[in-house]
Backbone bond lengths (Angstrom), bond angles and torsions (degrees), N, CA, C in turn:
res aa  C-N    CA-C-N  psi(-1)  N-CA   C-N-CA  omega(-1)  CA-C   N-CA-C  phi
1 X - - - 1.479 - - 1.524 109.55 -
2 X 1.512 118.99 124.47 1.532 109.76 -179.90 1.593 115.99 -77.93
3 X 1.450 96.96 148.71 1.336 102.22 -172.99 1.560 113.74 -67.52
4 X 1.376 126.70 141.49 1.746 132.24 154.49 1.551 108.86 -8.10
5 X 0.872 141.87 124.04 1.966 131.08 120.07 1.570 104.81 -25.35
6 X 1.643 96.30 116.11 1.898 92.53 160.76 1.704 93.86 -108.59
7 X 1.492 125.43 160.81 1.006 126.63 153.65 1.467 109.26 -64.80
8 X 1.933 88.00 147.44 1.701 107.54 -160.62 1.280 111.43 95.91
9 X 1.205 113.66 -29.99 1.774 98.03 164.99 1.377 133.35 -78.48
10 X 1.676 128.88 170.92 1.126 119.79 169.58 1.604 112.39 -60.27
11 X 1.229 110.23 123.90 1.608 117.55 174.89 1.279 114.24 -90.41
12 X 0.861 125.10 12.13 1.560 124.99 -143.17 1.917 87.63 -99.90
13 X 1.335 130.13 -39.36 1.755 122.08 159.30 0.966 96.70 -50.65
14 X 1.492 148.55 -39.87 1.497 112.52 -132.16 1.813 84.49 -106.46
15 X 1.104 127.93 -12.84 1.754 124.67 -175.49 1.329 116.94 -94.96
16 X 1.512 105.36 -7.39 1.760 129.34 170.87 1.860 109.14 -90.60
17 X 1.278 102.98 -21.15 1.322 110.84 178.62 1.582 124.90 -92.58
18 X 1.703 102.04 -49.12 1.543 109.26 153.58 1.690 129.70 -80.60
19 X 1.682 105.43 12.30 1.947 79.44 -168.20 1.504 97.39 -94.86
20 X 1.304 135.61 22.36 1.629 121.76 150.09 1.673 111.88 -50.58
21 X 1.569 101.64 -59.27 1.371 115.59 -158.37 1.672 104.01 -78.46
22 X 1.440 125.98 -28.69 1.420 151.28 -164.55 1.838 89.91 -21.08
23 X 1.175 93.22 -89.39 1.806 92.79 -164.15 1.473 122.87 -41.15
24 X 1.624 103.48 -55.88 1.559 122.72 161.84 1.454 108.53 -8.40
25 X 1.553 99.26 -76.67 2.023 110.94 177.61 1.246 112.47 -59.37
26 X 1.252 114.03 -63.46 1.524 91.61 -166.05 1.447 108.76 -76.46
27 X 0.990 140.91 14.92 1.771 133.12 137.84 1.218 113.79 -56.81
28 X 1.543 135.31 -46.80 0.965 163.94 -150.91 1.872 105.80 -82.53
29 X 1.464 83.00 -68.78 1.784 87.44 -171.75 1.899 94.07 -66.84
30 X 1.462 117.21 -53.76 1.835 102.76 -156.47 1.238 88.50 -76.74
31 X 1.796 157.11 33.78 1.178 140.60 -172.54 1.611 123.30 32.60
32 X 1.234 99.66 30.05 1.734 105.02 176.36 1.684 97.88 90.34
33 X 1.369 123.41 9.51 1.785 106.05 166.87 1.357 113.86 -76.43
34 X 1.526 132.91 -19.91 1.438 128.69 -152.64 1.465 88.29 -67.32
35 X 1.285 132.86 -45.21 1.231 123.29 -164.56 1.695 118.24 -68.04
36 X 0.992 101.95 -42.84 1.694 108.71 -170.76 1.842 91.38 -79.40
37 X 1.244 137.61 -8.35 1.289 136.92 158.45 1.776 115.57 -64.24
38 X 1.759 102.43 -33.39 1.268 108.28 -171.44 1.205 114.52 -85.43
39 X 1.632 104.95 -46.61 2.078 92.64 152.95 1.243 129.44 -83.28
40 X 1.552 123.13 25.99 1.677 114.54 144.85 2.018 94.52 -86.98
41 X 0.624 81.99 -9.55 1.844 74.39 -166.38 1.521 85.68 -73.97
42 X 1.604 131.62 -100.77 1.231 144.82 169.11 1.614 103.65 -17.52
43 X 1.232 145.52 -52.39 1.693 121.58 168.02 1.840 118.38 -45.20
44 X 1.574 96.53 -25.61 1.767 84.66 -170.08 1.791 90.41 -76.14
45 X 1.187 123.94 -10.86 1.852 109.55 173.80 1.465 117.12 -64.14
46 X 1.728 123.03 127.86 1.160 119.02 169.43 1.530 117.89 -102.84
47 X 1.370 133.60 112.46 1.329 133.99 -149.35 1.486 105.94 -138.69
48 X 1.622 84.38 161.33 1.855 87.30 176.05 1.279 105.46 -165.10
49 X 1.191 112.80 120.71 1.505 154.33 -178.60 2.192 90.77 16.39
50 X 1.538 109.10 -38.20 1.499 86.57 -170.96 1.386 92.58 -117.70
51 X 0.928 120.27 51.19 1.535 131.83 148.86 2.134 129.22 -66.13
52 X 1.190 95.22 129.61 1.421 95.42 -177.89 1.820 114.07 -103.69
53 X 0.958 119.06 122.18 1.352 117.44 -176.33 1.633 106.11 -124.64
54 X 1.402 97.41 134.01 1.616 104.98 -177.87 1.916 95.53 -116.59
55 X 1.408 111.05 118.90 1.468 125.20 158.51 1.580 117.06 -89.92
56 X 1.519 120.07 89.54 0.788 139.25 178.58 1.913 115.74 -53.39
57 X 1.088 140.04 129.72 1.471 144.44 -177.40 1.457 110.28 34.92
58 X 1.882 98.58 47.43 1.463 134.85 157.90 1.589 107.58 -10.28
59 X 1.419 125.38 -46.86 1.762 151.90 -150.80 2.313 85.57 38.66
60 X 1.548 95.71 -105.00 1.149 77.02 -171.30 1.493 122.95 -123.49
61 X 1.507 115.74 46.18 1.548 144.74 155.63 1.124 128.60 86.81
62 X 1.443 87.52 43.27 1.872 106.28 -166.81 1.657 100.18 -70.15
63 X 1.192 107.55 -43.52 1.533 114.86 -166.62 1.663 101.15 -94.29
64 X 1.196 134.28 -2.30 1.737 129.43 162.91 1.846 109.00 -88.41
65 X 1.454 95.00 -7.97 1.634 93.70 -175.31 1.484 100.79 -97.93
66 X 1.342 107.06 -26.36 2.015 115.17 174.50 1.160 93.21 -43.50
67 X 1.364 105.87 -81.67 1.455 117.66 -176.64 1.312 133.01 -17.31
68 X 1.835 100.30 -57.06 1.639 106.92 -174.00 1.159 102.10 -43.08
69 X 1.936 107.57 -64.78 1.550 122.65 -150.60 1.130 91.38 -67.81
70 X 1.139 160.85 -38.69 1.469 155.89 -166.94 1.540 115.05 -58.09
71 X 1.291 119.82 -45.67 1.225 119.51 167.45 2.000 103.45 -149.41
72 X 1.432 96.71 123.48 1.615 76.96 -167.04 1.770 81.08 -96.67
73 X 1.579 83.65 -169.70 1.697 123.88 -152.10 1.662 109.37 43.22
74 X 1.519 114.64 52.85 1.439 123.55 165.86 1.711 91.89 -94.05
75 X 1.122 98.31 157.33 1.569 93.65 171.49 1.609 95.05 -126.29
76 X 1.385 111.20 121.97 1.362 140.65 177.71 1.541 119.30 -114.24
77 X 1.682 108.68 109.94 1.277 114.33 161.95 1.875 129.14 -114.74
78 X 0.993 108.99 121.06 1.569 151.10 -149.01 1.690 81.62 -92.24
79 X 1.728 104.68 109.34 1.479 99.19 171.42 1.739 98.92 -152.89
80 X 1.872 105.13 143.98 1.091 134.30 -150.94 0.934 116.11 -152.91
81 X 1.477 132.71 142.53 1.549 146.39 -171.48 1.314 96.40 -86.09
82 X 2.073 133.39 -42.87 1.075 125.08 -159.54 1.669 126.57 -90.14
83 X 0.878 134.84 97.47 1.662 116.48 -148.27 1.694 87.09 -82.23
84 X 1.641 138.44 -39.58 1.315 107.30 152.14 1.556 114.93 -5.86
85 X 1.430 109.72 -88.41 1.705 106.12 -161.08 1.677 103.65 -72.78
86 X 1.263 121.91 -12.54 1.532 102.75 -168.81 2.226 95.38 -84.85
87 X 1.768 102.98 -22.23 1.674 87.68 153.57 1.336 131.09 -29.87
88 X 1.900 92.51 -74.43 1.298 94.70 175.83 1.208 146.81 -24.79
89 X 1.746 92.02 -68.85 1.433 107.05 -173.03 2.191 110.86 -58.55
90 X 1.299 106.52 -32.83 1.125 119.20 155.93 1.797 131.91 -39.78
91 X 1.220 117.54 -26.47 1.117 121.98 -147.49 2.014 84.18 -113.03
92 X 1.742 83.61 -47.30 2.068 86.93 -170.95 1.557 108.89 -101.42
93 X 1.532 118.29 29.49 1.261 116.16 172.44 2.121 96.96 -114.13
94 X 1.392 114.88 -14.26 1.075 117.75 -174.27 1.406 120.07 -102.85
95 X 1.462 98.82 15.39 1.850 117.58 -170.16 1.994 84.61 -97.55
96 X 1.969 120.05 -30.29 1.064 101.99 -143.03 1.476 108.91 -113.65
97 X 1.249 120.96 -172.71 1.737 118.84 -163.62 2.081 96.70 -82.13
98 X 1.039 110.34 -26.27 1.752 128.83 179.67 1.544 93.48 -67.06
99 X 0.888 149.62 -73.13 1.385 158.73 178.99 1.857 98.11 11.81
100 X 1.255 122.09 -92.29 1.375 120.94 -173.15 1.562 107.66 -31.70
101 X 1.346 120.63 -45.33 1.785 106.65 179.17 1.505 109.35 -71.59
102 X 0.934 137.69 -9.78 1.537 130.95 -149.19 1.816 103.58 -105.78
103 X 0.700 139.05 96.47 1.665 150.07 169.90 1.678 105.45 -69.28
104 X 1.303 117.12 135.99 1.779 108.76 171.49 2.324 89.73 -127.08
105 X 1.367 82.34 142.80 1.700 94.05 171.44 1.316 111.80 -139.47
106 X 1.140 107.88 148.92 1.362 107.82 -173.85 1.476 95.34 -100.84
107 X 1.677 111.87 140.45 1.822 116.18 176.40 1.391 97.06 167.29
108 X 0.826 95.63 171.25 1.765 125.61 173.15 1.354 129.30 -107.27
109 X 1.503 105.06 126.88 1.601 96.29 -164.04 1.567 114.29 -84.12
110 X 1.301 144.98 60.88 1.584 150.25 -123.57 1.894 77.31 176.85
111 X 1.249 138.34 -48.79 1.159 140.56 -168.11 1.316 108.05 -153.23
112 X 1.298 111.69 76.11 1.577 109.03 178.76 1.529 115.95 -66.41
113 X 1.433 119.25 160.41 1.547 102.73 164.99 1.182 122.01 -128.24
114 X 1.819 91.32 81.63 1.580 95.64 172.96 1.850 107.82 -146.43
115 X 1.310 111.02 162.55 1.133 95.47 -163.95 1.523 112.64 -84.66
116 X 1.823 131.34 -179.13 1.137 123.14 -141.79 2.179 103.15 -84.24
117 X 0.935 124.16 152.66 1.301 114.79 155.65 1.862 89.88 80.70
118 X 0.828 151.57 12.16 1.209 146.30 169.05 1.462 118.06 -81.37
119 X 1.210 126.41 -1.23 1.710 116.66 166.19 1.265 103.25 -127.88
120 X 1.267 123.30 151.28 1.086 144.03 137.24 1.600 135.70 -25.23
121 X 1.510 98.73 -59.27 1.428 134.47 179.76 1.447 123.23 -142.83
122 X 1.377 110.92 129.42 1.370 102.88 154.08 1.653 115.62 -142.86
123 X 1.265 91.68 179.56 2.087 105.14 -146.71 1.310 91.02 -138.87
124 X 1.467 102.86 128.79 1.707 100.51 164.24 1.306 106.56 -148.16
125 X 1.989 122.61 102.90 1.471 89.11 179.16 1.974 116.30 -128.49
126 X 1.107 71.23 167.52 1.781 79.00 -178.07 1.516 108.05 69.84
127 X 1.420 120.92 29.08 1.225 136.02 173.43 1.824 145.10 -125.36
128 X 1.603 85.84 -16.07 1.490 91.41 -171.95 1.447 109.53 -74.73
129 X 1.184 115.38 -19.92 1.524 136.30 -156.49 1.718 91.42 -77.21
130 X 1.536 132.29 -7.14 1.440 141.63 -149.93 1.346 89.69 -121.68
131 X 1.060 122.02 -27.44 1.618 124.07 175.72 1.348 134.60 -50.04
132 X 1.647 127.59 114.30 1.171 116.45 -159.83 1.701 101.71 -57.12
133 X 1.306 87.46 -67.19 2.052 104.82 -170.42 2.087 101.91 -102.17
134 X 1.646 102.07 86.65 1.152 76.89 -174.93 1.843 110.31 -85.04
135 X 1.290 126.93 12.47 1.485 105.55 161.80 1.235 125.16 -51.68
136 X 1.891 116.90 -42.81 0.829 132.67 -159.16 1.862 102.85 -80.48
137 X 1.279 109.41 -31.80 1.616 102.68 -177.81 1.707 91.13 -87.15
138 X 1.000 137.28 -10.09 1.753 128.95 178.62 1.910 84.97 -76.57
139 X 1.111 116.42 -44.52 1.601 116.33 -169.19 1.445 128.86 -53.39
140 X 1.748 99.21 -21.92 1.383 120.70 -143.10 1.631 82.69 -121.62
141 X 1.342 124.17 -19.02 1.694 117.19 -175.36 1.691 96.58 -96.26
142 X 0.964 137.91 -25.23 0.985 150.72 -170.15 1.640 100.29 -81.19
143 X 1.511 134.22 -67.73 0.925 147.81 153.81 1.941 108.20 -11.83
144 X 1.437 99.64 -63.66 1.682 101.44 -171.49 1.266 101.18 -87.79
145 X 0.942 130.34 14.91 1.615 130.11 172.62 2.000 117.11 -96.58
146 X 0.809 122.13 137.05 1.188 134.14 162.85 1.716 120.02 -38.30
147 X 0.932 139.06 158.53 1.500 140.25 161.60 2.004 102.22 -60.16
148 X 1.266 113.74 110.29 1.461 106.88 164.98 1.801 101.10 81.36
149 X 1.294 106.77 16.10 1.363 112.38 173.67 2.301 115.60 -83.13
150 X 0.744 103.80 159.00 1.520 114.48 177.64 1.274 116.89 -65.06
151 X 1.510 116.01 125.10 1.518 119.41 161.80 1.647 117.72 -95.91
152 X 1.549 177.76 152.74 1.057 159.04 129.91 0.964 106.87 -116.11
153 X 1.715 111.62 134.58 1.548 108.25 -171.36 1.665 100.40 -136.27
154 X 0.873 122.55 127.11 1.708 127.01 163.80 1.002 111.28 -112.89
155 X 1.586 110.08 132.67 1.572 108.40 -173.53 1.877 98.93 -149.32
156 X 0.817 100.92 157.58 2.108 121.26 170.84 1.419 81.42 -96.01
157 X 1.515 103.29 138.38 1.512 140.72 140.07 1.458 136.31 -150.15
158 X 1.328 124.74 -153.95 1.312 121.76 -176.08 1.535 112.62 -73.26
159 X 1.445 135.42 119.76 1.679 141.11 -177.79 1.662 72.51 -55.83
160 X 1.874 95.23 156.07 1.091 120.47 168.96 1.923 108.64 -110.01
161 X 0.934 122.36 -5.07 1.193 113.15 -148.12 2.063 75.73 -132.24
162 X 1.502 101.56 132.54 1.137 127.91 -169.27 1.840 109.63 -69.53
163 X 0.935 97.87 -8.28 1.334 96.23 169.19 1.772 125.89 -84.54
164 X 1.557 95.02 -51.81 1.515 110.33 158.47 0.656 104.68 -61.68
165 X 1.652 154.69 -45.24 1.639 122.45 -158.98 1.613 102.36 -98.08
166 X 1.062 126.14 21.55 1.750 130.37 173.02 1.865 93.36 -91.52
167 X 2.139 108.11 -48.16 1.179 96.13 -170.78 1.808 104.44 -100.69
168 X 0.969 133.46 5.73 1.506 127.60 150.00 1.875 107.35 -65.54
169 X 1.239 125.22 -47.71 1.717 131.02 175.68 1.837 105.04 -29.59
170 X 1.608 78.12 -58.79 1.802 92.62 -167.13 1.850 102.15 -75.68
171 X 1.539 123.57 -45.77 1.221 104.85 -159.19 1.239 101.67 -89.64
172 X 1.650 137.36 -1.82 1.431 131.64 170.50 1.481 120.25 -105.83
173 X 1.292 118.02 -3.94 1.441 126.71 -179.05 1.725 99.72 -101.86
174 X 0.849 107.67 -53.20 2.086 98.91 -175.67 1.816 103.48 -109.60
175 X 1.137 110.95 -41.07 1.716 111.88 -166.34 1.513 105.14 -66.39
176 X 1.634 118.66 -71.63 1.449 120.62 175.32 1.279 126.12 -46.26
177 X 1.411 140.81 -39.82 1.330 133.75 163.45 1.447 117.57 -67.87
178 X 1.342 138.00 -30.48 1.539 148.32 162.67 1.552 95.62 -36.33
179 X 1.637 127.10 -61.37 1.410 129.74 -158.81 1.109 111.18 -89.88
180 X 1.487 107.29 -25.58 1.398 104.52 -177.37 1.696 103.11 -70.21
181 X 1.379 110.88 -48.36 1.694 122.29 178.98 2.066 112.62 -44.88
182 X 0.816 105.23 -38.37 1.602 137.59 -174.60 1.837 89.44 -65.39
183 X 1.420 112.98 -61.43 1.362 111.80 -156.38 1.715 109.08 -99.48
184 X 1.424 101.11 -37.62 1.307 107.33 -171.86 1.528 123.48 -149.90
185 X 0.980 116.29 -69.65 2.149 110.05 179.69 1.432 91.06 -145.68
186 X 1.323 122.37 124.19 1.481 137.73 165.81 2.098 106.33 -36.22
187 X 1.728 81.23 -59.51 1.600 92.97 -148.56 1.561 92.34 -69.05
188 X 1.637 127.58 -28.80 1.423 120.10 -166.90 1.510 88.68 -68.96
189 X 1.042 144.67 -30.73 2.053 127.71 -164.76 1.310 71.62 -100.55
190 X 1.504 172.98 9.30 1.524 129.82 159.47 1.087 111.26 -73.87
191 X 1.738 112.26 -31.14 1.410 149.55 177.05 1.499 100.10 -36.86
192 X 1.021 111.47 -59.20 1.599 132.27 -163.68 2.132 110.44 -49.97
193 X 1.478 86.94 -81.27 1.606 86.61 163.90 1.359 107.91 -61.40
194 X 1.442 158.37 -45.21 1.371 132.31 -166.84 1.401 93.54 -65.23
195 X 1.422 139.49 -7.65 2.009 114.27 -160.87 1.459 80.02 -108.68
196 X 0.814 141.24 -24.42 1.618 149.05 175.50 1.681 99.14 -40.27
197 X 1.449 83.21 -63.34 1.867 97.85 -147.22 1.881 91.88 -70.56
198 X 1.415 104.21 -30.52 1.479 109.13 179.64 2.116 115.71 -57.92
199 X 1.064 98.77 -43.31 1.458 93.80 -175.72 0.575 105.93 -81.45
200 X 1.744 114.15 149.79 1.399 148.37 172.83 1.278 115.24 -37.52
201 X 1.297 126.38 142.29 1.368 137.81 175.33 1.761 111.86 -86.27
202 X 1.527 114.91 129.36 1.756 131.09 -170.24 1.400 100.14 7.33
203 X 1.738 87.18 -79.05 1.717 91.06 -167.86 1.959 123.78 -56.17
204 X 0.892 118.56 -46.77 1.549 131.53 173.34 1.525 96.31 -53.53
205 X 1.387 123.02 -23.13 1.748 104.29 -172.57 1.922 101.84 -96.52
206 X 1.198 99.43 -49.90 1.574 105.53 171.89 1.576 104.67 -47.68
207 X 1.049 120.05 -47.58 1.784 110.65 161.68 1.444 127.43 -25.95
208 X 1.443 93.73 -67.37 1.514 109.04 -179.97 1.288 120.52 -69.59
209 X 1.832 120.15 -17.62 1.294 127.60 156.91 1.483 119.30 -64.06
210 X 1.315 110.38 -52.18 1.785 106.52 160.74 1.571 124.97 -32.61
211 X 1.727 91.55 -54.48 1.512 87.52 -155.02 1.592 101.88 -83.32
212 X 1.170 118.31 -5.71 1.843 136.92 178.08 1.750 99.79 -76.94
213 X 1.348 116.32 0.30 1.470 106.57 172.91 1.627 114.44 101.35
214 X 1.245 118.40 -2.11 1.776 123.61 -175.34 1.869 97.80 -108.01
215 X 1.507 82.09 158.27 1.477 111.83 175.30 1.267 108.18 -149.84
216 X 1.493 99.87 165.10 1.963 105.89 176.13 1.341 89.31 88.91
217 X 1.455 145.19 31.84 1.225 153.26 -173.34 1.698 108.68 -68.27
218 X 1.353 98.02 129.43 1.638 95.89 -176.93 1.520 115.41 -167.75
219 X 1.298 121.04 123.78 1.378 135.29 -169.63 1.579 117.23 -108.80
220 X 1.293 102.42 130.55 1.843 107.28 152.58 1.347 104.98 -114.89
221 X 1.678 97.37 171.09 1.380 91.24 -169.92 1.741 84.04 -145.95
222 X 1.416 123.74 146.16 1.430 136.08 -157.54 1.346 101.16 -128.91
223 X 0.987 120.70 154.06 2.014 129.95 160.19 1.523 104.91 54.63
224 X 1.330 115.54 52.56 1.588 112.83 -154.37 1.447 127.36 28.46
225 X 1.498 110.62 71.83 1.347 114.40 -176.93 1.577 124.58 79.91
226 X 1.708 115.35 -14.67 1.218 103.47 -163.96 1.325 111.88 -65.96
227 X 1.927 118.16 -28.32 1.377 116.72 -175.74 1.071 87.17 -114.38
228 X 1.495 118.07 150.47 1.530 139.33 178.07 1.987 103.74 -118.44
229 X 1.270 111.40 115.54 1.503 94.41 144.56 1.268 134.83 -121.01
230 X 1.234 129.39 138.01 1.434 151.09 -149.97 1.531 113.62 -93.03
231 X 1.336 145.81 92.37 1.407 119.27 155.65 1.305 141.39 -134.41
232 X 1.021 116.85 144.77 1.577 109.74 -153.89 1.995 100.00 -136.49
233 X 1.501 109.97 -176.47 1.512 117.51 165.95 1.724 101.90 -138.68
234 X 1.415 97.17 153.91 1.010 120.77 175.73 1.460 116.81 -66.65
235 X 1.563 92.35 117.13 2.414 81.40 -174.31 1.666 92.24 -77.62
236 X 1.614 68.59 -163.98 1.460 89.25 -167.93 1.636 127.10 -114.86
237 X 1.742 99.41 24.29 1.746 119.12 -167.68 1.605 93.82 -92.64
238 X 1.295 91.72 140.35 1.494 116.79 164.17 1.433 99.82 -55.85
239 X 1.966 111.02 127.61 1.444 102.63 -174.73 1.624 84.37 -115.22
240 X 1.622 125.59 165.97 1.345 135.01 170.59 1.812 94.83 -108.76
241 X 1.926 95.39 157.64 1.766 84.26 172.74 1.201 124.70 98.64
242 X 1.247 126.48 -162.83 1.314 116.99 158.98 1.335 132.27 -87.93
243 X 1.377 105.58 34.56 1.781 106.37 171.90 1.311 96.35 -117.54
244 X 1.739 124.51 3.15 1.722 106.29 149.04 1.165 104.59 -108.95
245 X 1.211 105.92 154.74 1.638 102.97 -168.30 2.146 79.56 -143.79
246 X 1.291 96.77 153.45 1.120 107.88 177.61 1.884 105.57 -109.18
247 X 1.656 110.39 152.95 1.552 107.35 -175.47 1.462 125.02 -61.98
248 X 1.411 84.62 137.19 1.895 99.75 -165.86 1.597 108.75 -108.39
249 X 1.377 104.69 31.65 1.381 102.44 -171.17 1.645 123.54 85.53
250 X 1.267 121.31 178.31 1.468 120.45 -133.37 1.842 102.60 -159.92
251 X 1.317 114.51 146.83 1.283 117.79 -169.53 1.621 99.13 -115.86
C-alpha cells in the first residue's frame, strides 16, 4: 500500500498523478471560488504592455492566462516541476487567443532557470505551501525579480475564525478525500488538508516574506482566513546567500 504525501516531500508524483482530474476538482471542491480568488490575486499586478511575469507552479495555466487577458502583450512564463500538468496547461493554453504571450518551462522554483532581475512580477498560487525549502524558493523569486518588482502569493491555510475551522475539520478530514478518492487519488486530497494545516499562519508567513528580501508587505484574508493573499516588492538591499543568486540563463 503506498504511503500518504506528508508536506515537505517531493510532490511532484502526486501532481503527475492527479493533473488529468486537476481542474475538474478544484471547480468542484471551491464551488467555482478558486477562480475569482485568481483574479483577486492577478488585479494586485501593476503592468504594462512590456512587462514580464513569471507564474511560478503554473500546474496547468489558469493564472498565466489571467494575466494574458488582463493586460495583453505581457509576456508570461508558466513554470512547473510537473510536465503531467505543464501538458495540460499546454494543450488548453493553445486552444486560446493569449497563447502567443504565454511561455510554459519545466523547473523548480528552489532553482529557477532564469537569469537574475528578469521579471517584473511573479505569481504563484496555491503552491508555495508544496515547497520543499520555501526560504530558498522566496530567495530564488526575489532573485528573478527586478529591484521594487512584484511578489503575489495565494495560498490555503488554517481558517482563523472558529466557525470555519469546525467546517474545514469536517469538509477536509472525511468529505475532501471521499471526492477526491471518487475522482482522482485518495492520498493526493488527504495531502491537501495536512499542507493546509502545515503552513504558517498570516503573520509567521509575512515574516518569512521580510526576511526573503520583500517589503510593501500586505495581506487579505478570504473564507475566514482559509485563503490568504500575500503581496509584497522586492527591496532594494544587498542580500548575502541564497537571496543572490547569480544568472542561470534566459528565455
Amino acid at each position: 500500500m503506498p504511503q500518504p504525501f506528508l508536506p515537505g516531500q517531493d510532490t511532484r508524483p502526486l501532481f503527475d498523478a492527479i493533473a488529468r482530474r486537476y481542474d475538474l476538482l478544484n471547480l468542484l471542491l471551491s464551488g467555482g471560488l478558486d477562480r475569482y480568488w485568481r483574479a483577486k490575486a492577478v488585479g494586485e499586478l501593476e503592468l504594462t504592455t512590456s512587462s514580464r511575469v513569471l507564474d511560478a507552479a503554473t500546474g496547468t495555466g489558469d493564472v498565466a492566462l489571467t494575466v494574458a487577458r488582463a493586460m495583453p502583450g505581457v509576456t508570461v512564463v508558466g513554470l512547473d516541476q510537473s510536465m503531467a500538468m505543464l501538458h495540460l496547461a499546454y494543450t488548453k493554453l493553445r486552444r486560446r487567443p493569449a497563447w502567443p504571450a504565454i511561455q510554459l518551462v519545466q523547473g523548480d522554483c528552489e532553482a529557477l532557470p532564469f537569469g537574475e532581475g528578469m521579471f517584473d512580477a511573479v505569481t504563484i498560487a496555491f503552491g508555495i505551501r508544496n515547497v520543499q525549502r520555501r526560504a530558498a524558493a522566496l530567495a530564488e523569486f526575489r532573485r528573478v525579480l527586478k529591484p521594487g518588482g512584484q511578489l503575489v502569493v495565494l495560498e490555503l491555510g488554517q481558517p482563523r475564525s472558529a466557525l470555519m475551522a469546525r467546517i474545514f475539520r469536517c469538509y477536509g478530514g472525511w468529505l475532501l478525500p471521499r471526492i477526491g478518492g471518487l475522482l482522482s487519488s485518495r492520498d493526493a486530497y488527504r495531502y491537501l488538508p495536512a499542507s493546509m494545516q502545515a503552513f504558517p499562519d498570516p503573520v509567521l508567513f509575512l515574516a518569512e516574506l521580510a526576511a526573503g528580501g520583500f517589503e510593501k508587505l500586505e495581506h487579505q484574508a478570504f473564507m475566514g482566513g482559509m485563503v490568504g493573499l500575500f503581496h509584497g516588492r522586492r527591496n532594494s538591499c544587498a542580500m548575502n546567500g541564497s537571496g543572490q543568486g547569480s544568472p542561470r540563463g534566459s528565455f
